[in-house]
N, CA, C and O atoms as a Tripos MOL2 file, in Angstrom:
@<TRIPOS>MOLECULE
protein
  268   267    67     0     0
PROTEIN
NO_CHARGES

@<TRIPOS>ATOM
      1 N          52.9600   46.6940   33.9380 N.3       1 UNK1
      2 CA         53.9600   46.9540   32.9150 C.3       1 UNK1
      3 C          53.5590   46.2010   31.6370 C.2       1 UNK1
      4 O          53.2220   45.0200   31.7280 O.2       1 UNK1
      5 N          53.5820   46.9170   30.2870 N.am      2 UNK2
      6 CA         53.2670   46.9390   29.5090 C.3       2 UNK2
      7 C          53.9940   45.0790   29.0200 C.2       2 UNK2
      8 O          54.8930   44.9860   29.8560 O.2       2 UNK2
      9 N          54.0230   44.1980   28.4730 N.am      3 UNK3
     10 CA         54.8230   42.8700   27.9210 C.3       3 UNK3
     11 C          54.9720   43.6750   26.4750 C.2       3 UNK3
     12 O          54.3270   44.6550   26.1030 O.2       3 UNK3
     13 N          55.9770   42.9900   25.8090 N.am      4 UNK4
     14 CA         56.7100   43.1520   23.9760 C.3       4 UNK4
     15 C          55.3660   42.7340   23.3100 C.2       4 UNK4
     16 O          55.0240   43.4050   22.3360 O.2       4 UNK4
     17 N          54.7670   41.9770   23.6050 N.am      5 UNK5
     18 CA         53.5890   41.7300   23.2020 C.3       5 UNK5
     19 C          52.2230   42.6850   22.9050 C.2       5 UNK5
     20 O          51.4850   42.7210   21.9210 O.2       5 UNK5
     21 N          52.2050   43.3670   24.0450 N.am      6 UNK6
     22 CA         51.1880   44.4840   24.0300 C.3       6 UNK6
     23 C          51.8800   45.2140   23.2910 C.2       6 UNK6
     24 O          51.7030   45.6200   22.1430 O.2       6 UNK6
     25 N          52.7110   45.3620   24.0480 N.am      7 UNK7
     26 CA         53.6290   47.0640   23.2780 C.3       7 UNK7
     27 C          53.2130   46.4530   21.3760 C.2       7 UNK7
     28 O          52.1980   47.0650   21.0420 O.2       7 UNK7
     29 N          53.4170   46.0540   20.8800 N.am      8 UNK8
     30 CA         53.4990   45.3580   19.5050 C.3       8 UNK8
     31 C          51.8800   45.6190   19.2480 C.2       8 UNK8
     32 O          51.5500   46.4230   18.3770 O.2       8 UNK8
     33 N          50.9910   44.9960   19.9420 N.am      9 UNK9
     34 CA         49.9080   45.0190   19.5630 C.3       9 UNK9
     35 C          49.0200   46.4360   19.2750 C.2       9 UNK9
     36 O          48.2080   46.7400   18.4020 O.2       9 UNK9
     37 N          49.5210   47.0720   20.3210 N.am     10 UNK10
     38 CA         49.1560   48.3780   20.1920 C.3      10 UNK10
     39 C          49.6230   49.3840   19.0050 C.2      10 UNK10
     40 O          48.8930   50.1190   18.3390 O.2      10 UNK10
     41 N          51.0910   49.2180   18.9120 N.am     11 UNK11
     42 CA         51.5980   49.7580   17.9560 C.3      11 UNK11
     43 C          50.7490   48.8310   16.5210 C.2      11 UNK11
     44 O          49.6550   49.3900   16.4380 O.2      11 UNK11
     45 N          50.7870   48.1670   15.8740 N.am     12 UNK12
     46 CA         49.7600   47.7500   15.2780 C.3      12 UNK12
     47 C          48.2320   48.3520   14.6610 C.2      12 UNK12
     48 O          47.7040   48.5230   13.5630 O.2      12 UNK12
     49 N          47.7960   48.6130   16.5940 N.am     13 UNK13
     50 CA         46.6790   49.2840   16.4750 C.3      13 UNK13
     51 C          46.7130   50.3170   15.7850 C.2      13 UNK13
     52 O          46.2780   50.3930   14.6360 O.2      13 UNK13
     53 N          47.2810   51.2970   16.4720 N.am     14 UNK14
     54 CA         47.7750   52.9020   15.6480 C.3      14 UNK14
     55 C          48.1560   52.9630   14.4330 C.2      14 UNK14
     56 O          47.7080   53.8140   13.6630 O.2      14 UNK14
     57 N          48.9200   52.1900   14.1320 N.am     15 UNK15
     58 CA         49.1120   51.9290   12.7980 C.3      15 UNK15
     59 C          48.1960   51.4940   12.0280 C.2      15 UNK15
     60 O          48.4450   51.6370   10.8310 O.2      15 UNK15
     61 N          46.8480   50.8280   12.3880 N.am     16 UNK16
     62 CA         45.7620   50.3850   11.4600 C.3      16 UNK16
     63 C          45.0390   51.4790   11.6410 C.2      16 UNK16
     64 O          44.4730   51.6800   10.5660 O.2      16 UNK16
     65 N          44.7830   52.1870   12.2990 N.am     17 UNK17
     66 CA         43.7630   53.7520   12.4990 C.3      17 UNK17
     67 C          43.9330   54.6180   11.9130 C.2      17 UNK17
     68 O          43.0900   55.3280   11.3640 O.2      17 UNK17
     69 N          45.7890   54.7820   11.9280 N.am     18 UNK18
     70 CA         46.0450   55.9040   10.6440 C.3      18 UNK18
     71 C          45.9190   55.7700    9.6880 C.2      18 UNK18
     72 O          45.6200   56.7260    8.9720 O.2      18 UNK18
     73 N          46.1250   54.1980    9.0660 N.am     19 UNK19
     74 CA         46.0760   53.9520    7.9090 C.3      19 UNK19
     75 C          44.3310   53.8580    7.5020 C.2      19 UNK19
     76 O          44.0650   53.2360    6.4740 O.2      19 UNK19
     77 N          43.5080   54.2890    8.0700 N.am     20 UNK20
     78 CA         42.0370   54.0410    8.2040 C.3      20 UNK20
     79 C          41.5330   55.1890    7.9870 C.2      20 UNK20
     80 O          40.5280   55.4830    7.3410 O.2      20 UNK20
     81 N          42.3320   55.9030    8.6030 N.am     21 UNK21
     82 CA         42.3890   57.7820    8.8030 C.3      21 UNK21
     83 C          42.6350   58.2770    7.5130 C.2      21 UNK21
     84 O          41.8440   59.0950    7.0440 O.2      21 UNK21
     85 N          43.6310   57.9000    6.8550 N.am     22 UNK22
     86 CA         44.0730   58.1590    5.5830 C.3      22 UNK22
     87 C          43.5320   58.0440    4.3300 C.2      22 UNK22
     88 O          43.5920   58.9370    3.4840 O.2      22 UNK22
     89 N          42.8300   56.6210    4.1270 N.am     23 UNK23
     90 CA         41.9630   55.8230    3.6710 C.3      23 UNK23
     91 C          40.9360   56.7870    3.1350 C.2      23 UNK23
     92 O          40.7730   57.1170    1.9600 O.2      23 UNK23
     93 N          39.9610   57.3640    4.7000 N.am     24 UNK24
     94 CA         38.7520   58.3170    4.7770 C.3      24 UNK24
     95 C          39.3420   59.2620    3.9630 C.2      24 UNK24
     96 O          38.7450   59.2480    2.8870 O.2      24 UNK24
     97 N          40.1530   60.0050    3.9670 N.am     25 UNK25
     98 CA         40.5230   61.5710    4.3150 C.3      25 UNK25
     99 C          40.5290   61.0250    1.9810 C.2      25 UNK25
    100 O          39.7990   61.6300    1.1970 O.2      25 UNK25
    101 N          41.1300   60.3150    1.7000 N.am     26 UNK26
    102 CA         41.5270   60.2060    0.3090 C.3      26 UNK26
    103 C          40.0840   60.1440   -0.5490 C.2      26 UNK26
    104 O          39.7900   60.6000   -1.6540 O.2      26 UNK26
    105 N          39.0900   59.1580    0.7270 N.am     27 UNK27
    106 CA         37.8670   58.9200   -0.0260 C.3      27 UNK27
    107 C          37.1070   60.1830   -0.4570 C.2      27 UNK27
    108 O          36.6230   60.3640   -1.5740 O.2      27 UNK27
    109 N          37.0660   61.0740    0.6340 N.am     28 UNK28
    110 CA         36.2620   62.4940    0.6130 C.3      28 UNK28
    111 C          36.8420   63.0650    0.0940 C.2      28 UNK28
    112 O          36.1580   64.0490   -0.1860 O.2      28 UNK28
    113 N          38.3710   63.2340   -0.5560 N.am     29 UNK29
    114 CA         38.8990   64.0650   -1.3570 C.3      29 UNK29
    115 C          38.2080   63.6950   -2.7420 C.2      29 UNK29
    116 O          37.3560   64.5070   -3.1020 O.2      29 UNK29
    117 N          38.4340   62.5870   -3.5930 N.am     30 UNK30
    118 CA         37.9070   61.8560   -4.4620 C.3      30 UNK30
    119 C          36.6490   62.1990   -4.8490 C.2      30 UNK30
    120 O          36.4480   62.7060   -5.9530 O.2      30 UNK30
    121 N          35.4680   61.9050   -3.7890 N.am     31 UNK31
    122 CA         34.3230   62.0730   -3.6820 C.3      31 UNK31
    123 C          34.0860   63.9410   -4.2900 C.2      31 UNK31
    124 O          33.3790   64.2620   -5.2450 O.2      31 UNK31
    125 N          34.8690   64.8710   -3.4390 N.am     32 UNK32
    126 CA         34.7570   66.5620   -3.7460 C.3      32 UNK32
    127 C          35.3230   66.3960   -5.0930 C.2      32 UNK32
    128 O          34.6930   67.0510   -5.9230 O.2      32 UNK32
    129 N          36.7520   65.4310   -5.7900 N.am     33 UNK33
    130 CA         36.9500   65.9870   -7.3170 C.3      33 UNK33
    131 C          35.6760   65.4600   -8.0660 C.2      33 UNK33
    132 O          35.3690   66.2170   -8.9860 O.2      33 UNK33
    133 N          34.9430   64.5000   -7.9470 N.am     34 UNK34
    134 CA         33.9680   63.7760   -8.8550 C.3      34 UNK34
    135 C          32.8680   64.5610   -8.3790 C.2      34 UNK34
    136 O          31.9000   64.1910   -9.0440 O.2      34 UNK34
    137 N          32.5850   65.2670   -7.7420 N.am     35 UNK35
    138 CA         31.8710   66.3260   -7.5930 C.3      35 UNK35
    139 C          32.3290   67.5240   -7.9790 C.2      35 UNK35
    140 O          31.3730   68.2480   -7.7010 O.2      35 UNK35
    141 N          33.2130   68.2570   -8.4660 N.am     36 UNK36
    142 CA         33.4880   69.3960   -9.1500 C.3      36 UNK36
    143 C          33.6230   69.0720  -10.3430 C.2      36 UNK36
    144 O          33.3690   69.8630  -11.2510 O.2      36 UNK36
    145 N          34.1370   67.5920  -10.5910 N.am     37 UNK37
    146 CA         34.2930   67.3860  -11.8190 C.3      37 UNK37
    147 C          32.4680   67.4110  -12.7440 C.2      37 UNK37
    148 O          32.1410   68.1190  -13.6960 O.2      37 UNK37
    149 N          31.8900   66.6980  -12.2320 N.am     38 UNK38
    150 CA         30.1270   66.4200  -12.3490 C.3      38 UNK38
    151 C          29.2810   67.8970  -12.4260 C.2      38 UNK38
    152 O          28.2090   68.0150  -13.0200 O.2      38 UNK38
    153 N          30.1590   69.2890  -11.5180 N.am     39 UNK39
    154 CA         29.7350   69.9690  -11.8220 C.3      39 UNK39
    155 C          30.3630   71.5220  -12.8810 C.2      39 UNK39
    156 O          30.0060   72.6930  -13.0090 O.2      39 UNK39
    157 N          31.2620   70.7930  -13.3460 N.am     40 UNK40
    158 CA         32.2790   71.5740  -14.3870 C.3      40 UNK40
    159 C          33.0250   72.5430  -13.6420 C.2      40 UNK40
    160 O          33.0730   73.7280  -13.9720 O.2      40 UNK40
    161 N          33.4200   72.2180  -12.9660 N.am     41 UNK41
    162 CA         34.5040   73.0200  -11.7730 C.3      41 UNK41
    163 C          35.8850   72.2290  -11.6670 C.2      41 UNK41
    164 O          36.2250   71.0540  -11.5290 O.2      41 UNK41
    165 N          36.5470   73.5480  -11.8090 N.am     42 UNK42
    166 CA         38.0400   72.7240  -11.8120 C.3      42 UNK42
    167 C          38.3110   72.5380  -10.1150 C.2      42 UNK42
    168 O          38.0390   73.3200   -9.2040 O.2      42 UNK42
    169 N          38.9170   71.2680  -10.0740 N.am     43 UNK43
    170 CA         39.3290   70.6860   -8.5430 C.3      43 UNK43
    171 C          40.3440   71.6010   -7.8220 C.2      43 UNK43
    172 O          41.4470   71.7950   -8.3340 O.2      43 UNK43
    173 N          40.0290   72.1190   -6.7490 N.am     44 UNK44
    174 CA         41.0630   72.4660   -6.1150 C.3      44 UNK44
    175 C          42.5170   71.7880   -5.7720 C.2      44 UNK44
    176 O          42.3470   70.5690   -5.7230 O.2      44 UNK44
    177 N          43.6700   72.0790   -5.5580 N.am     45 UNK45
    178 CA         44.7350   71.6780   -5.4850 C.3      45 UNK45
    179 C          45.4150   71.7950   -4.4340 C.2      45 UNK45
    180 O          46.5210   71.3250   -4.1690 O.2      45 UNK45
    181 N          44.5300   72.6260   -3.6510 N.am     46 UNK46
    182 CA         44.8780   72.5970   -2.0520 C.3      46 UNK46
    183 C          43.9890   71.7750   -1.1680 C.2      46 UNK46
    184 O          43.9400   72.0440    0.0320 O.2      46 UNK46
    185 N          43.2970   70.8130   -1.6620 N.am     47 UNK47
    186 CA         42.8710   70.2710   -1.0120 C.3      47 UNK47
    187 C          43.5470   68.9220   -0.3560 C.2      47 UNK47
    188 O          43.3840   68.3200    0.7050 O.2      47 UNK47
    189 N          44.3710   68.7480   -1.4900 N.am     48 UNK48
    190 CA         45.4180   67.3560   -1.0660 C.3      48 UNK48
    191 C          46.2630   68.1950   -0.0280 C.2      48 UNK48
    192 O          46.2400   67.8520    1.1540 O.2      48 UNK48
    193 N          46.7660   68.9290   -0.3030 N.am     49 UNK49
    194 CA         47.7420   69.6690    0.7060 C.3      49 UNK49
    195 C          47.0240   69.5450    1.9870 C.2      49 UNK49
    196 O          47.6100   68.8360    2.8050 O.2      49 UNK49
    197 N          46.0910   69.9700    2.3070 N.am     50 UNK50
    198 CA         45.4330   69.9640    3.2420 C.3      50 UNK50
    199 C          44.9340   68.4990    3.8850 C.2      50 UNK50
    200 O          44.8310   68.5000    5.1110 O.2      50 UNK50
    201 N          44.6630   67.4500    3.3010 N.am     51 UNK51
    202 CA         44.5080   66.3240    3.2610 C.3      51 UNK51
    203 C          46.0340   65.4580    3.9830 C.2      51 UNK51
    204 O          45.9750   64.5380    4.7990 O.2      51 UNK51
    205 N          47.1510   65.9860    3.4850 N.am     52 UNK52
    206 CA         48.2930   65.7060    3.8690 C.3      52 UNK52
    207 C          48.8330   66.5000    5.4110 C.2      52 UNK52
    208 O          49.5180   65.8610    6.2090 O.2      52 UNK52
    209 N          48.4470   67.8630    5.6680 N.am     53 UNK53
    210 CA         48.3640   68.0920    7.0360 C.3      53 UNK53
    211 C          47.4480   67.4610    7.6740 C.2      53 UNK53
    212 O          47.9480   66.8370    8.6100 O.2      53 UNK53
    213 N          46.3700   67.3400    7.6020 N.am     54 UNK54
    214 CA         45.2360   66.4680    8.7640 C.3      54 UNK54
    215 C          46.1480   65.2250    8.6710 C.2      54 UNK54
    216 O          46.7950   65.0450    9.7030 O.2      54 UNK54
    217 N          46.3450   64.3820    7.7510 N.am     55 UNK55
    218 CA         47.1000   63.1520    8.1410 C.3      55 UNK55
    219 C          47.9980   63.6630    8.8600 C.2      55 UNK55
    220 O          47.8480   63.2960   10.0260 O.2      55 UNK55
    221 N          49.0150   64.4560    8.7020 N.am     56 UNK56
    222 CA         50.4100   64.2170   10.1500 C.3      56 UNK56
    223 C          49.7660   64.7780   10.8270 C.2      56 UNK56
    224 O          50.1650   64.5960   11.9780 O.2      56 UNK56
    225 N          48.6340   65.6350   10.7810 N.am     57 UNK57
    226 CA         48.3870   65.9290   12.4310 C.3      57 UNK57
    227 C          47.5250   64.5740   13.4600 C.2      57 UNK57
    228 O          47.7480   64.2790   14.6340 O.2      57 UNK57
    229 N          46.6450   64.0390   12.6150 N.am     58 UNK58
    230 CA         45.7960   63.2420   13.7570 C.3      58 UNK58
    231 C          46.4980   61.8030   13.2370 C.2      58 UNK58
    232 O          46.5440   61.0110   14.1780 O.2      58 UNK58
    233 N          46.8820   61.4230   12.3820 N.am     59 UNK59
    234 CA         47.3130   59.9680   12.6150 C.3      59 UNK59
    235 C          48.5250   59.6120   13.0170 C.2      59 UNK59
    236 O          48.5690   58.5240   13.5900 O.2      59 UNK59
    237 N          49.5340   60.1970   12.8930 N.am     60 UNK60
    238 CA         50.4560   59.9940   13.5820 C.3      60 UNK60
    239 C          50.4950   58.9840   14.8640 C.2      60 UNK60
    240 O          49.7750   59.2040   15.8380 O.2      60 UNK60
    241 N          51.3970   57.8390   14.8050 N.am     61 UNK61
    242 CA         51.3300   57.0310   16.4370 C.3      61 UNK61
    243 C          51.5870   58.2370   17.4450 C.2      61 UNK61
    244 O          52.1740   59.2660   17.1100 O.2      61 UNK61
    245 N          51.0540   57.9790   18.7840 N.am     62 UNK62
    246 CA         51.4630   58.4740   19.7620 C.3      62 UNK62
    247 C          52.0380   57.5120   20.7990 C.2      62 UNK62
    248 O          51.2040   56.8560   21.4230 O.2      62 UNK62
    249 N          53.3330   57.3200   21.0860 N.am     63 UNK63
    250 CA         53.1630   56.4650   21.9540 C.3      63 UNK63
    251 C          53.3690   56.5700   23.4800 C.2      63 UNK63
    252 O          53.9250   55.9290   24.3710 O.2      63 UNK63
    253 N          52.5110   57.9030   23.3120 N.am     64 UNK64
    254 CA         52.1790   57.9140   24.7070 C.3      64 UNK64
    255 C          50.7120   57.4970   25.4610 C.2      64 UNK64
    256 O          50.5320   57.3970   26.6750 O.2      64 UNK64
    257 N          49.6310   57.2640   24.2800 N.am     65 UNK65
    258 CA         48.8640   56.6060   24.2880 C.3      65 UNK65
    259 C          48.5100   55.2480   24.7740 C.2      65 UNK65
    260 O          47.5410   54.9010   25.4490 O.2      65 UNK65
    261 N          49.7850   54.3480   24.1530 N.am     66 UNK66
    262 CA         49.2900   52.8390   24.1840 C.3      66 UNK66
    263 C          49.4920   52.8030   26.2810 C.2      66 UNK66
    264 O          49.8640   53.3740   27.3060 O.2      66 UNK66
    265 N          49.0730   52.0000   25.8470 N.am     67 UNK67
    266 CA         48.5130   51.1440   27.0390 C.3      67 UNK67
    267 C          49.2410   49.6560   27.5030 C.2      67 UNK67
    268 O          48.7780   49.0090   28.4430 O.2      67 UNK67
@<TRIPOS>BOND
     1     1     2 1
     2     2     3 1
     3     3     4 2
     4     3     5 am
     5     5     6 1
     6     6     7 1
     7     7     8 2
     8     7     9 am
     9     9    10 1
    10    10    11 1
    11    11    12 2
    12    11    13 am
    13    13    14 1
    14    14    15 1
    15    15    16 2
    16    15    17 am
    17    17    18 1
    18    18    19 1
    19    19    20 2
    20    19    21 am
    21    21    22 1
    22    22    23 1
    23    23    24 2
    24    23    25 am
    25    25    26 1
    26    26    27 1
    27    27    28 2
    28    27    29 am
    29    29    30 1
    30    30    31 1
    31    31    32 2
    32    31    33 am
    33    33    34 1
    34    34    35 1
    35    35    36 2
    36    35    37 am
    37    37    38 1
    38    38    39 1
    39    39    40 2
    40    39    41 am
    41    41    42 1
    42    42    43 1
    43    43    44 2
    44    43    45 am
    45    45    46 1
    46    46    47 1
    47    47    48 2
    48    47    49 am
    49    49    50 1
    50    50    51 1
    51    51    52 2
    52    51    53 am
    53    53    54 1
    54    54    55 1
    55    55    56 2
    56    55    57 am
    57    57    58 1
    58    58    59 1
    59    59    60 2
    60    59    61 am
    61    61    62 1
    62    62    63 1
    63    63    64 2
    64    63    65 am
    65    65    66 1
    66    66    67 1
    67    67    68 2
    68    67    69 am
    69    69    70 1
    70    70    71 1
    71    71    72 2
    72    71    73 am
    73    73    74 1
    74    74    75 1
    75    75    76 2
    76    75    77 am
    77    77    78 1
    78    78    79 1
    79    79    80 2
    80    79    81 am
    81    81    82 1
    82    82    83 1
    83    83    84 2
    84    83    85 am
    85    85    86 1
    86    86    87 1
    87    87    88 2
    88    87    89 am
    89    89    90 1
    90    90    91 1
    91    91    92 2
    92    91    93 am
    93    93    94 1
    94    94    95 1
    95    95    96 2
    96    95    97 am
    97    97    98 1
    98    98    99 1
    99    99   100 2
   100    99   101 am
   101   101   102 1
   102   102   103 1
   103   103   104 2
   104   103   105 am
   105   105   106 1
   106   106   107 1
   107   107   108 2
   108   107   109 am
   109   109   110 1
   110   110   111 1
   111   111   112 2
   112   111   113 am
   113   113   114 1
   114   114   115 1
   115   115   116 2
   116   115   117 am
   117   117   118 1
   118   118   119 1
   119   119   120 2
   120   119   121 am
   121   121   122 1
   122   122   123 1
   123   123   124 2
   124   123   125 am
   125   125   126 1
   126   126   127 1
   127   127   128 2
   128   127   129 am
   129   129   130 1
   130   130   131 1
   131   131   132 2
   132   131   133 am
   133   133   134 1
   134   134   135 1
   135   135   136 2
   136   135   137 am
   137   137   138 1
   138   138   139 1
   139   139   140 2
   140   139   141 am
   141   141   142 1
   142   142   143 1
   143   143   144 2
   144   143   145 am
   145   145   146 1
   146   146   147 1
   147   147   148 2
   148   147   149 am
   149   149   150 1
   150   150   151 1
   151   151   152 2
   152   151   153 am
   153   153   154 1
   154   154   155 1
   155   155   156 2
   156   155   157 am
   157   157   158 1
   158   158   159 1
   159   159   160 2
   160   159   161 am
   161   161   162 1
   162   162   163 1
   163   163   164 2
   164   163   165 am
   165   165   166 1
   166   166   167 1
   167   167   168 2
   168   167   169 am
   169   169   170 1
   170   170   171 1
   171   171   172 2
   172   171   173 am
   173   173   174 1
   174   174   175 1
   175   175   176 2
   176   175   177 am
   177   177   178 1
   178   178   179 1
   179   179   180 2
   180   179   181 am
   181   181   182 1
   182   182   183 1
   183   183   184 2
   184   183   185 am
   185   185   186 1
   186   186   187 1
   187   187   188 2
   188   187   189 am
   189   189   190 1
   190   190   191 1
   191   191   192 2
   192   191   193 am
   193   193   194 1
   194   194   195 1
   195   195   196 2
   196   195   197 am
   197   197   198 1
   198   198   199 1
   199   199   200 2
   200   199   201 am
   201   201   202 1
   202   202   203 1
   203   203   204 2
   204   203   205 am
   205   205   206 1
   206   206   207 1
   207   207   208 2
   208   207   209 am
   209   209   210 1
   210   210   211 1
   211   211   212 2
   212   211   213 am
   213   213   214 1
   214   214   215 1
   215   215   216 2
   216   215   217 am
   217   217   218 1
   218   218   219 1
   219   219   220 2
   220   219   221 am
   221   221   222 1
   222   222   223 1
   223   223   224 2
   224   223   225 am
   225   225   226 1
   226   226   227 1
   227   227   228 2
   228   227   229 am
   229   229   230 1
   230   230   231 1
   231   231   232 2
   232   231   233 am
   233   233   234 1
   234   234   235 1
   235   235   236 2
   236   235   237 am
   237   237   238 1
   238   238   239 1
   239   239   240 2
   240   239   241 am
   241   241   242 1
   242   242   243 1
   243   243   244 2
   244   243   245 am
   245   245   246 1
   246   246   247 1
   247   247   248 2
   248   247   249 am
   249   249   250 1
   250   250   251 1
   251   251   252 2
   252   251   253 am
   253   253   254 1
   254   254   255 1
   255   255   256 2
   256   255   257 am
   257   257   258 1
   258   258   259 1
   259   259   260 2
   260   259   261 am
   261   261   262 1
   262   262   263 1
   263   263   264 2
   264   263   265 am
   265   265   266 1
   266   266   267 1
   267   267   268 2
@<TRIPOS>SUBSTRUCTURE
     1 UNK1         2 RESIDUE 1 A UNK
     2 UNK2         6 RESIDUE 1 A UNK
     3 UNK3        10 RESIDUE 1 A UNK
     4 UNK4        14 RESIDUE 1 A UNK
     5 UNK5        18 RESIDUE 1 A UNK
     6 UNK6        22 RESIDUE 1 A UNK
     7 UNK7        26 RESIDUE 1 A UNK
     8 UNK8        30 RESIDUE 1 A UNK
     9 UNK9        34 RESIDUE 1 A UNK
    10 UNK10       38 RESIDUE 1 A UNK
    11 UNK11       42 RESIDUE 1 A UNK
    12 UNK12       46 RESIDUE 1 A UNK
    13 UNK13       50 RESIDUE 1 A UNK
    14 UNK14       54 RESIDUE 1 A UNK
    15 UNK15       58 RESIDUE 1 A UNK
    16 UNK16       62 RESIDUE 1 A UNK
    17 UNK17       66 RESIDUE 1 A UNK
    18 UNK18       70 RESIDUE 1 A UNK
    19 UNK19       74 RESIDUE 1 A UNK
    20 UNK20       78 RESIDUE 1 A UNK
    21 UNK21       82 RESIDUE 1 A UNK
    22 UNK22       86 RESIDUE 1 A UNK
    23 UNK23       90 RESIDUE 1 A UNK
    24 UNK24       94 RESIDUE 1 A UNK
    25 UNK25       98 RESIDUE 1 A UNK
    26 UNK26      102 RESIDUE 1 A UNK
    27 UNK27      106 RESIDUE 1 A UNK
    28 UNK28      110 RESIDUE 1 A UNK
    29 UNK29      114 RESIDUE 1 A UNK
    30 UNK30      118 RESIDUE 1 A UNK
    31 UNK31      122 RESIDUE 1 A UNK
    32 UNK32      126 RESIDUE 1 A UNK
    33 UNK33      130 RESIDUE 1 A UNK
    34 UNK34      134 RESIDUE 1 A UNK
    35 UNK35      138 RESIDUE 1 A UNK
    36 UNK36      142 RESIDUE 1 A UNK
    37 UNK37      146 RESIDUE 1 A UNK
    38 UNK38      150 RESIDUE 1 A UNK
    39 UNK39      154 RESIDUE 1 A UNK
    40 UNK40      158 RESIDUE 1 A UNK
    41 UNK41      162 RESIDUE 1 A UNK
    42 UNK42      166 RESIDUE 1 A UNK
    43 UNK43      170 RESIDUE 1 A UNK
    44 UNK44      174 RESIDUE 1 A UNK
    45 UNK45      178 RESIDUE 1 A UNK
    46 UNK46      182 RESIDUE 1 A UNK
    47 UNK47      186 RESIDUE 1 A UNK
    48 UNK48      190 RESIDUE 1 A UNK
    49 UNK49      194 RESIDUE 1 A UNK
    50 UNK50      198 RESIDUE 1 A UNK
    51 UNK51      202 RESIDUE 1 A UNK
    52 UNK52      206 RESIDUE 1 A UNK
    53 UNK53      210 RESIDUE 1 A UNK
    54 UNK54      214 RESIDUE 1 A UNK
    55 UNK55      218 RESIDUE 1 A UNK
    56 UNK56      222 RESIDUE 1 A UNK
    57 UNK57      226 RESIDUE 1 A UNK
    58 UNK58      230 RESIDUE 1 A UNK
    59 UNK59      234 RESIDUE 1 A UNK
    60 UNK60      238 RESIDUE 1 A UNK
    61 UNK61      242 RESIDUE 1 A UNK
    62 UNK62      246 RESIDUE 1 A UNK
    63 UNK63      250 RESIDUE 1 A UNK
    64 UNK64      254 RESIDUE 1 A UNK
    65 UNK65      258 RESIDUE 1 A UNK
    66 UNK66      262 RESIDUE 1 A UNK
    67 UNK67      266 RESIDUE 1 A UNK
């Protein structure tokens, strides 16, 4: 059985992964506007949108995960 302790730590965990997850997902967005921008292309605007579904889909805690 899991102690308040783990349970905490874990939650933690997940919470530093998504926020890691998020992090990435903003960098490569960034990276594609300074690349359309570099190549005189206007930035897409669905790309954040899209950027914002992959975040609730994979970072989200699960806590059926922890351990």
């Amino acid at each position: 059985m899991a102690t308040p302790g783990q349970f905490s730590l874990a939650f933690n965990n997940d919470r530093l992964k998504a926020k890691l997850g998020e992090v990435m997902i903003e960098r490569e967005l960034l990276r594609e506007k300074i690349a359309a921008m570099e190549a005189g292309r206007p930035h897409m605007r669905s790309l954040t949108s899209r950027a914002a579904s992959l975040r609730a889909h994979f970072f989200t805690p699960r806590f059926g995960s922890m351990v």
